[in-house]
TIZA-196653 format. One record per atom (N, C-alpha, C): z negated, y, x. Coordinates in nm, 3 decimals. Layout:
<atoms>
         z         y         x
         Z         Y         X
...
</atoms>
This chain:
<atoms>
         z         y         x
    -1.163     2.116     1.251
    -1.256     2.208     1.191
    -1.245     2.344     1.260
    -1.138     2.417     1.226
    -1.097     2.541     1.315
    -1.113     2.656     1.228
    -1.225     2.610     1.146
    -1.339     2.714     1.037
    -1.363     2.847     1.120
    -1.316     2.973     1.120
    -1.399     3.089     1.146
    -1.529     3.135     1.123
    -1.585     3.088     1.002
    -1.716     3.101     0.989
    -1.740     3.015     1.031
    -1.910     3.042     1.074
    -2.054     2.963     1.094
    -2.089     2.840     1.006
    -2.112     2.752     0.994
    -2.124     2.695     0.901
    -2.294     2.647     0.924
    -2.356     2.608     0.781
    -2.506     2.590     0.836
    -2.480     2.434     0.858
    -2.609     2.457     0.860
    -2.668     2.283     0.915
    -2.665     2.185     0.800
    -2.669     2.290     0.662
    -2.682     2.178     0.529
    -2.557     2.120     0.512
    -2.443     2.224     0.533
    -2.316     2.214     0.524
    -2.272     2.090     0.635
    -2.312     2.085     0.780
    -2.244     1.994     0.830
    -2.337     1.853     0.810
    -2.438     1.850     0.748
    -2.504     1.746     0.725
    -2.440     1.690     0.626
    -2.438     1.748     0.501
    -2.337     1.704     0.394
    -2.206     1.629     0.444
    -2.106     1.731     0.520
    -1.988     1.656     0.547
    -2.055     1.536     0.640
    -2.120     1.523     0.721
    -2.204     1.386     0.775
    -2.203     1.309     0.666
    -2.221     1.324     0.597
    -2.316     1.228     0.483
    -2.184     1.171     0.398
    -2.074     1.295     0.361
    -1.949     1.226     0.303
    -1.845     1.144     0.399
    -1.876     1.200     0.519
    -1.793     1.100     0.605
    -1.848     0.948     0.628
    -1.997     0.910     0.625
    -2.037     0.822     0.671
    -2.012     0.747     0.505
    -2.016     0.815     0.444
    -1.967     0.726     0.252
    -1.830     0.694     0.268
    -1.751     0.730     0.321
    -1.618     0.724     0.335
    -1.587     0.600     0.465
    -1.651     0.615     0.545
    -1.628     0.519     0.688
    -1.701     0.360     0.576
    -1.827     0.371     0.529
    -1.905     0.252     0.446
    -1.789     0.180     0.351
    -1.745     0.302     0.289
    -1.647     0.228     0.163
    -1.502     0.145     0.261
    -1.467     0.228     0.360
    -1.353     0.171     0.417
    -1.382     0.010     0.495
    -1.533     0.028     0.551
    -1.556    -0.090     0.645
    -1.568    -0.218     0.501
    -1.621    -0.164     0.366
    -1.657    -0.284     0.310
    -1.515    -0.317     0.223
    -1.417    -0.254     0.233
    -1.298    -0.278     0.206
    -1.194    -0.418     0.267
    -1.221    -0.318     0.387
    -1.208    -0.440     0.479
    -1.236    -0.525     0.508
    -1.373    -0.540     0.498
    -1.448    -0.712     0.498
    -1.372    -0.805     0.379
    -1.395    -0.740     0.240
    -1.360    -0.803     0.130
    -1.223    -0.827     0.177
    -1.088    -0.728     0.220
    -0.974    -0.848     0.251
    -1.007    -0.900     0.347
    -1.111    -0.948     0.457
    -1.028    -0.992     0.563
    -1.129    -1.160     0.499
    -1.180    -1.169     0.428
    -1.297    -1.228     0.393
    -1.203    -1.361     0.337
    -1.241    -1.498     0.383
    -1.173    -1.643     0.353
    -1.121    -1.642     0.228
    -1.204    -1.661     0.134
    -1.249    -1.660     0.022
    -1.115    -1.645    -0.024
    -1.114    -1.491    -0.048
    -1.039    -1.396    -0.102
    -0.871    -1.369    -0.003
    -0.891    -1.405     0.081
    -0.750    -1.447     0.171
    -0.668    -1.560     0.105
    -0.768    -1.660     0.091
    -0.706    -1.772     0.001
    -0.650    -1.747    -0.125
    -0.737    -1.672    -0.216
    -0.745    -1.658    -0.338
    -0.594    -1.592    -0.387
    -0.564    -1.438    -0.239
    -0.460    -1.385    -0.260
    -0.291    -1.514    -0.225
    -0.348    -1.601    -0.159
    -0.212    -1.683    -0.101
    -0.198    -1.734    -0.214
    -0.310    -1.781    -0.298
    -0.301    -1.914    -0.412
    -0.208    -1.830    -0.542
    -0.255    -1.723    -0.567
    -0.174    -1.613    -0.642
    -0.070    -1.601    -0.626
    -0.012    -1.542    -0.495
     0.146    -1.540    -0.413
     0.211    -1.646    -0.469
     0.138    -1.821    -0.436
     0.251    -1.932    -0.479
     0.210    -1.934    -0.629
     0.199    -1.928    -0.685
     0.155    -1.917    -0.807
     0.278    -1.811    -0.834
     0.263    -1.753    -0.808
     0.371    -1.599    -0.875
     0.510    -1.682    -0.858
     0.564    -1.747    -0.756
     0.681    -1.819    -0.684
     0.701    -1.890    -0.804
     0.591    -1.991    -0.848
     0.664    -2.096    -0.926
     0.645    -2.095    -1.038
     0.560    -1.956    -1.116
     0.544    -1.931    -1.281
     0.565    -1.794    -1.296
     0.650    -1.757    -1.403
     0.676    -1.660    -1.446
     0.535    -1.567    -1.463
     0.542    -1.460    -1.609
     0.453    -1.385    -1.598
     0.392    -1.455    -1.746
     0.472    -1.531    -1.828
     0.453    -1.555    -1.922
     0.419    -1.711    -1.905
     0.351    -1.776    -1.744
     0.322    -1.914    -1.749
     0.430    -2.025    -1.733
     0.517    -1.933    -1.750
     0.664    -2.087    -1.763
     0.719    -2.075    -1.639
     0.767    -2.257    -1.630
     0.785    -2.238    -1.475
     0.902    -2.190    -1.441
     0.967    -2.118    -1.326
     1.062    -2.077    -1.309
     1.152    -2.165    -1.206
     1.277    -2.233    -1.348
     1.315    -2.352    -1.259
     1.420    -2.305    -1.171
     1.492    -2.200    -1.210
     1.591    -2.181    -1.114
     1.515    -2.195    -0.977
     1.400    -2.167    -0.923
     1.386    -2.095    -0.809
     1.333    -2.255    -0.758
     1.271    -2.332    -0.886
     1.202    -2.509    -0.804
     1.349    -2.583    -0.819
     1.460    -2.553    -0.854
     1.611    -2.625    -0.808
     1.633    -2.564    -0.671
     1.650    -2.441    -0.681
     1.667    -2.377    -0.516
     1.606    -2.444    -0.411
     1.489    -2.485    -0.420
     1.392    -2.514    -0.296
     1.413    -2.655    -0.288
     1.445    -2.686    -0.387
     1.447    -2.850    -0.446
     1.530    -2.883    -0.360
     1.703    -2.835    -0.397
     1.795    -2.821    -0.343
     1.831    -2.782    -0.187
     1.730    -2.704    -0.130
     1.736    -2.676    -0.002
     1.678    -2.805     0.105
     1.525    -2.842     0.059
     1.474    -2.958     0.085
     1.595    -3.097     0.089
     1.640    -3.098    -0.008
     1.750    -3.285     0.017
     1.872    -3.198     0.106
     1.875    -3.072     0.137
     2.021    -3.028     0.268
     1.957    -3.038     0.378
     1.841    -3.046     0.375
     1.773    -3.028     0.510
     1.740    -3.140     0.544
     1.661    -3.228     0.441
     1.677    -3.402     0.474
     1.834    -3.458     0.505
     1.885    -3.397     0.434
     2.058    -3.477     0.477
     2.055    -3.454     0.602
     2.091    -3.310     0.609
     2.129    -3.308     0.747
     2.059    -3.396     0.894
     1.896    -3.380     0.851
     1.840    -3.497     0.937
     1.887    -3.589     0.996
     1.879    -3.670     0.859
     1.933    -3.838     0.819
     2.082    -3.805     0.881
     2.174    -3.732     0.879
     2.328    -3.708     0.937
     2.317    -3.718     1.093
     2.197    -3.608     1.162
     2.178    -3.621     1.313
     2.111    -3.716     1.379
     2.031    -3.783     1.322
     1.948    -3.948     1.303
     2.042    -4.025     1.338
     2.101    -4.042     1.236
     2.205    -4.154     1.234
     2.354    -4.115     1.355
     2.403    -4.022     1.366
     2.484    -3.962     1.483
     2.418    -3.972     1.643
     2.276    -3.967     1.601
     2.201    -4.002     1.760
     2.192    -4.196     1.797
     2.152    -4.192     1.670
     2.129    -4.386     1.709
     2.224    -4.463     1.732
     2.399    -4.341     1.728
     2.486    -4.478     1.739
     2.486    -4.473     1.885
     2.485    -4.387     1.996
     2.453    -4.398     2.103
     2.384    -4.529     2.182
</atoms>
């Protein structure tokens, strides 16, 4: 505030008054994301977006991918499992 003029008292009361509307709106911003509820609500959306298009249909390429990643990752298990027990 490197204002040359004086400014009155109505004037810095006002900017008081828009700053403290501005600090209110930001703090209740923040509650609402940081808030369970709505933390959840955004994750449940996220997987939701992952496994349905925009038009509801599921998107199989991407449940073969994961599908597919899941039985390489069990193999490989079951491969170091079985490579440990002959010991």
């Amino acid at each position: 505030m490197s204002d040359t003029k004086a400014r009155t008292a109505e004037q810095i009361e006002a900017d008081i008054a828009a700053t403290r509307d501005r600090l209110a709106s930001t703090v209740d911003e923040l509650v609402d994301r940081a808030n369970p509820k709505a933390v959840l609500e955004r994750q449940v959306e996220q997987a939701k977006s992952q496994v349905f298009d925009e038009d509801g249909q599921l998107r199989t390429q991407k449940i073969v991918a994961v599908a597919g990643a899941v039985v390489g990752v069990v193999g490989v298990l079951l491969v170091i499992r079985r490579l440990v027990g002959r010991r």
